[in-house]
N, C-alpha and C positions, 0 to 999 in steps of 0.2 A: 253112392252119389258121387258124382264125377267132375271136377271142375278144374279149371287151370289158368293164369296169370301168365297175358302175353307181355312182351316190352317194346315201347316205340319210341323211335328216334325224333325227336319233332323239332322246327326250327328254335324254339324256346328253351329245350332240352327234354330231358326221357320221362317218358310218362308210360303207367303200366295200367292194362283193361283186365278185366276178370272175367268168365263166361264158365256158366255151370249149366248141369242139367236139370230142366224142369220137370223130365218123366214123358212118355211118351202118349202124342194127340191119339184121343179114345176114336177117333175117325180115322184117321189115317193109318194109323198106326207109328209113325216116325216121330224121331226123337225131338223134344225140343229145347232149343238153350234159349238163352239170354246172357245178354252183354250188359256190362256197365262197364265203364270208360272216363277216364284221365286224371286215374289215381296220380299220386305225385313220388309216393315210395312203393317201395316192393312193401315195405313193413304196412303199410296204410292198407295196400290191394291183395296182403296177404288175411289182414282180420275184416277187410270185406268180403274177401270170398270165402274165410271160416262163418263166418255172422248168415251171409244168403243161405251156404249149405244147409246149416242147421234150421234154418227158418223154412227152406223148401221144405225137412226133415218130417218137422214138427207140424207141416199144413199150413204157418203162421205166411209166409211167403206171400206178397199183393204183388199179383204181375202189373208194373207201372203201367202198363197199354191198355189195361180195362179198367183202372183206375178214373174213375170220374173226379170232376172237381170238387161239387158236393160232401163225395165219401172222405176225400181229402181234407178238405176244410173241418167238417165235422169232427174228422180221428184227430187232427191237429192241436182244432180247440181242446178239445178232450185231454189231451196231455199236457196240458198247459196250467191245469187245475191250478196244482199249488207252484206255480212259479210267476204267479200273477196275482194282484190285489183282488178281490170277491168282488167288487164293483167293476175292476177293470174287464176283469172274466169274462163275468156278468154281459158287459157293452160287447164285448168283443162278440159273444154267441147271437145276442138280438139281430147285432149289423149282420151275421153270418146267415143269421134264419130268414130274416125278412129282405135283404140287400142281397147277397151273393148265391147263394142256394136256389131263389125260385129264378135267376136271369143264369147264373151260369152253370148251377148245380148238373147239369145234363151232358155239360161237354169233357169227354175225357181229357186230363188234364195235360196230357202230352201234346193234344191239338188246340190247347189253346193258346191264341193270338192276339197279335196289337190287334186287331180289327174288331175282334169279338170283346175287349176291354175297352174299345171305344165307344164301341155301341152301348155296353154297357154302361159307362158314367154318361154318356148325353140321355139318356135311358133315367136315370136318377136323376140328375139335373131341370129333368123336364115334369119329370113324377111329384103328385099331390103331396101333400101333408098326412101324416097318420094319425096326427092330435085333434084333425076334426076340426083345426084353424083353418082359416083360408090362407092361401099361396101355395110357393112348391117348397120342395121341401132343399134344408136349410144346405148352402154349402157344407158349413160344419160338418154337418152328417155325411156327406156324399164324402168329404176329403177324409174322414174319418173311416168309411169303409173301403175307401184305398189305400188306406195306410195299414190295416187290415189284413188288406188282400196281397199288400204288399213283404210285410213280414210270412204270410205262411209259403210264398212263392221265392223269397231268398231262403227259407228252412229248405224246400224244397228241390233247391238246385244243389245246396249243399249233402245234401243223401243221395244227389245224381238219380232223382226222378224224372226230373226234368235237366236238359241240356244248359237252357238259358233262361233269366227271367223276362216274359215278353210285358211288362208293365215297363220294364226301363227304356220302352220304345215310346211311351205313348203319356201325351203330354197331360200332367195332372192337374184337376183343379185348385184355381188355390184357396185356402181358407179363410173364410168369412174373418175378422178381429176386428172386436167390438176394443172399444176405447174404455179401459176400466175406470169405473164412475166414484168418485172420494167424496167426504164428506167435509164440509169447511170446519172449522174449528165450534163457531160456535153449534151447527148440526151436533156434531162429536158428543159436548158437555150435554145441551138438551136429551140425548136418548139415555145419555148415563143418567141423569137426574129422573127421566121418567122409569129406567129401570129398579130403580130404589125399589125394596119390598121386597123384590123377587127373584126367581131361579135363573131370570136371566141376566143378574147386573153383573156377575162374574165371570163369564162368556163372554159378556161384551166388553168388559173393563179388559181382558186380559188381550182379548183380539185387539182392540185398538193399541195398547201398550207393548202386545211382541209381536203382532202380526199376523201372528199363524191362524191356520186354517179352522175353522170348525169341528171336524173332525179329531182333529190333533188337539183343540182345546174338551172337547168331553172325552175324549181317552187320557187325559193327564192324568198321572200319581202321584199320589203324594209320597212316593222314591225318589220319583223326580223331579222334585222342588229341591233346591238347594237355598236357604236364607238366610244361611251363614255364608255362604258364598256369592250370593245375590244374581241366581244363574236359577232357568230352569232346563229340563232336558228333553226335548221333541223325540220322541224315541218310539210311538206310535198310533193308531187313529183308528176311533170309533166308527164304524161303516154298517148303513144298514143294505143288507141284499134285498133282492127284486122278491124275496114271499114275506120280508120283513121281519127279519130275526137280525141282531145285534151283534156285530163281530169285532173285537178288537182284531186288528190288523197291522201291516207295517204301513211305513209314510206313503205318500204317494210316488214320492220316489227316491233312491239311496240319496241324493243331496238333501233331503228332506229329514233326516236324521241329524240332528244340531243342536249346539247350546245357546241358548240366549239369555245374553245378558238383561236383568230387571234393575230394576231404579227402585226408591224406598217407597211412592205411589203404589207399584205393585205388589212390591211385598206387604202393606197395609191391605190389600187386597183378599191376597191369599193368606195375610193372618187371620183376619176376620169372616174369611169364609171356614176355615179349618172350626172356628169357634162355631159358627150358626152350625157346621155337623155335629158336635158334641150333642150342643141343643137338640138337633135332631135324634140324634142316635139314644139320649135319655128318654126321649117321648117315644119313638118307635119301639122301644124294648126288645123283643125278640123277632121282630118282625123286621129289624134293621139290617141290608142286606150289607156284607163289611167289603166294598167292592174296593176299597184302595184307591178310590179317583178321586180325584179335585172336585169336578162341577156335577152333582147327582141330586137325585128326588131328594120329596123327604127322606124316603125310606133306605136310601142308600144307594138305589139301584141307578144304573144309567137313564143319560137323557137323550133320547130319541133325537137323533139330527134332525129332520122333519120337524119333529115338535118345539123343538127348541130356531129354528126357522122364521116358522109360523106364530109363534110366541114373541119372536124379535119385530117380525111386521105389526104387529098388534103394537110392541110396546114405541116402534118409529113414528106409527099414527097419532096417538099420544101426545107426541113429540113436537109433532107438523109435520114430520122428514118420508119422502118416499124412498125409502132403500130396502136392501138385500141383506143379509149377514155379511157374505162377503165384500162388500162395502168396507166393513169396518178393515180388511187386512192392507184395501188399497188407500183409506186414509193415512193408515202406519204409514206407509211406504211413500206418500205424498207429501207428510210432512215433513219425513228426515230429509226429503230426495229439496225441500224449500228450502229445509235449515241445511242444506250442503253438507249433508254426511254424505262420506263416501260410498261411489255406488256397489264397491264390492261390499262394505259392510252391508248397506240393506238387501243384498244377494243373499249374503248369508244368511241375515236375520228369518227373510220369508223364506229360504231354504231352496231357490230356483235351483234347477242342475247347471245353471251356467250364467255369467254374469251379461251373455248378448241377450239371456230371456225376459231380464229385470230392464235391460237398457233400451228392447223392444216395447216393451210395454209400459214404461215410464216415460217413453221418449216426448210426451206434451207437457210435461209436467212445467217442465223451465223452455218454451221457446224463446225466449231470448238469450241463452246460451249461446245461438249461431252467432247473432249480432256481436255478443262479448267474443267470440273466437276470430271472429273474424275483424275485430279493433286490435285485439293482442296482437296478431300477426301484422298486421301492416305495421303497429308501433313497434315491434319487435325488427321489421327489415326496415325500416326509418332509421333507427338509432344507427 
C-alpha cells in the first residue's frame, strides 16, 4: 500500500496533504487515491497517513464521498456512548432519528449545504407536535437538534471529512426561555408542612435549602454528607433512560460537581432522615437493599425521579401550590439572589458552568437594580 505527504507553501505558512492508494476501480481497472489536505505538521500528516493506510489495509476505510449524512450521524452518535450523560445520549439519538436522519439522512455528507440546512430548520419550525398536543413543534426542540447537528459537523471538519462546516453560514433559530418560576416564601413552608409523613419531605427540604437538582438529590450518599463540617458534596445524579432502568451517573455538567455549604436547618434534616433509615432498615430485615443514599424507599432502594416528581405534584396540591420539583431549586436561588448574596456564590451553589448562566436566568429577579445603578452613577459623577 502506497501513500505519500506532499508540502505546500501557502500564504498563512506550510501546510502538508496526504494521498494514498485505495486499490484499483473493479470497472476500469485504474488506480484510485484519495487526498486529504491541510495538515499543519509533517508529524500530524505523517500519523494521518499511517492511520488511513492501515484502515484502507484492514477494509475499515469509509471513503468520505459515499459517506452519507445519516451513516455519519448514526457512527457519531454511536461513539459518543460513554462520553456523554445516558439522558444526554439518550436526546441526542431521538433528535438524530426523528429530526436529522429522515430530512437529511440521504444526502452525502460532503454535499451538503447552507441551503439544504435551511430548508431543513424552516422544514421543523413549520412541522406538528409529536405529543399529540396541538401547535408546532417547540423552538426548544428545533435549536436543540441544531445544536446537534452542530457538534457532529465541527467533529467532522476536524478528521477532514468535510472541508468546512456549512451550518456556520446559516442563520440559527433562537431558543425559546421560559422565565423560571419560584415559589414565595410562604408557598415554600406550606409544601414542606404538607410533606410531613413522607418519602418526599427530604427531597424537597434539601432542594429548597442547597438547590440542586433532583437528580443530584436522589443520588446523594451518605460519603457525601459532611456534619462535622457542615458541607455536602454534588458529586453525582440519579438518571432514568428511555426503557426505564436506574443509572447513577455524573452531574449534568463538570461545573456541577461541588460543595455546598448547609446551615443546622439542614443538617436537622439529614439527621433525622439518616434515623427514619435505621427504622427502615430494622423492619425490612433482609430485604433492605444497603444502596448508601440519602433519599430511598423503604426498602433501601432508589427513588424513581418520575415517581418522586409525581409524588411532589400530589403533595403541592395539598398545599394549594401549582408547581414542578424544579421549582423548588429556582426558589433557593430567588431568595439568596432577594437577600443579596452574591451572584457568584449562588453560581456555585446550583453548580451553572458559568456565572452569565445564573445571571441570564435570574436576571427578573431584582428589576429595580437598573434604577439603583443608574442613581449610583449620576451620584457618583455629581460629587
Amino acid at each position: 500500500m502506497r501513500g505519500s505527504i506532499i508540502k505546500r507553501e501557502m500564504k498563512k505558512g506550510v501546510v502538508y496533504d496526504i494521498v494514498f492508494d485505495l486499490g484499483r476501480d473493479p470497472v476500469t481497472g485504474r488506480r484510485k487515491q484519495k487526498w486529504q489536505r491541510g495538515y499543519r505538521t509533517r508529524k500530524e500528516a505523517e500519523a494521518a497517513l499511517a492511520k488511513a493506510i492501515a484502515e484502507v489495509e484492514q477494509g475499515a476505510f469509509i471513503n468520505p464521498e459515499k459517506l452519507t449524512v445519516g451513516d455519519y450521524l448514526r457512527e457519531w452518535h454511536a461513539n459518543r456512548k460513554h462520553s456523554l450523560g445516558i439522558r444526554t445520549w439518550e436526546r441526542y439519538g431521538q433528535l438524530i432519528e426523528n429530526w436529522l436522519v429522515p430530512l437529511l439522512g440521504n444526502i452525502p455528507l460532503q454535499k451538503l449545504t447552507p441551503m439544504h440546512l435551511e430548508r431543513w430548520i424552516t422544514t421543523m419550525l413549520e412541522a406538528p407536535r409529536r405529543d399529540g398536543r396541538e401547535g408546532k413543534l417547540s423552538p426548544t426542540t428545533v435549536h436543540h437538534a441544531v445544536t446537534v447537528l452542530g457538534k457532529a459537523l465541527r467533529d467532522a471538519v476536524k478528521k477532514r471529512i468535510i472541508p468546512a462546516n456549512p451550518l456556520d453560514a446559516v442563520e440559527k433559530p433562537r431558543r425559546e426561555r421560559k422565565e423560571p418560576v419560584a415559589l414565595s416564601e410562604e408557598e415554600a413552608r406550606k409544601i414542606l408542612q404538607a410533606a410531613e409523613g413522607t418519602c418526599a419531605y427530604t427531597p424537597i427540604a434539601l432542594a429548597l435549602y442547597t438547590g440542586a437538582r433532583l437528580g443530584e438529590i436522589l443520588a446523594l450518599s451518605w460519603e457525601d454528607v459532611d456534619l462535622a463540617a457542615g458541607c455536602i458534596f454534588i458529586r453525582q445524579a440519579l438518571k432514568r433512560s428511555r426503557t426505564g432502568e436506574l443509572l447513577i451517573d455524573a452531574p449534568k455538567t463538570r461545573g456541577s460537581r461541588r460543595r455546598v455549604e448547609i446551615g443546622p436547618e439542614t443538617a436537622a434534616v439529614l439527621k433525622r432522615q439518616k434515623k427514619l433509615q435505621a427504622e427502615w432498615r430494622l423492619k425490612a430485615g433482609p430485604l433492605w437493599q444497603d444502596t448508601g443514599l440519602v433519599c430511598t424507599r423503604e426498602d433501601g432502594s432508589p427513588i424513581n425521579p418520575h415517581a418522586m416528581s409525581s409524588l411532589f405534584h400530589k403533595v403541592a396540591a395539598k398545599a394549594g401550590v401549582r408547581a414542578g420539583f424544579h421549582s423548588l431549586r429556582h426558589t433557593h436561588a430567588t431568595l439568596l439572589l432577594k437577600a443579596d448574596v452574591n451572584l457568584k456564590i449562588v453560581q456555585e451553589r446550583l453548580g451553572h458552568a458559568s456565572i452569565s448562566i445564573t445571571g441570564d436566568l435570574y436576571s427578573h429577579v431584582k428589576p429595580g437594580m437598573q434604577k439603583e445603578a443608574a442613581a449610583l452613577i449620576e451620584q457618583a459623577l455629581k460629587k
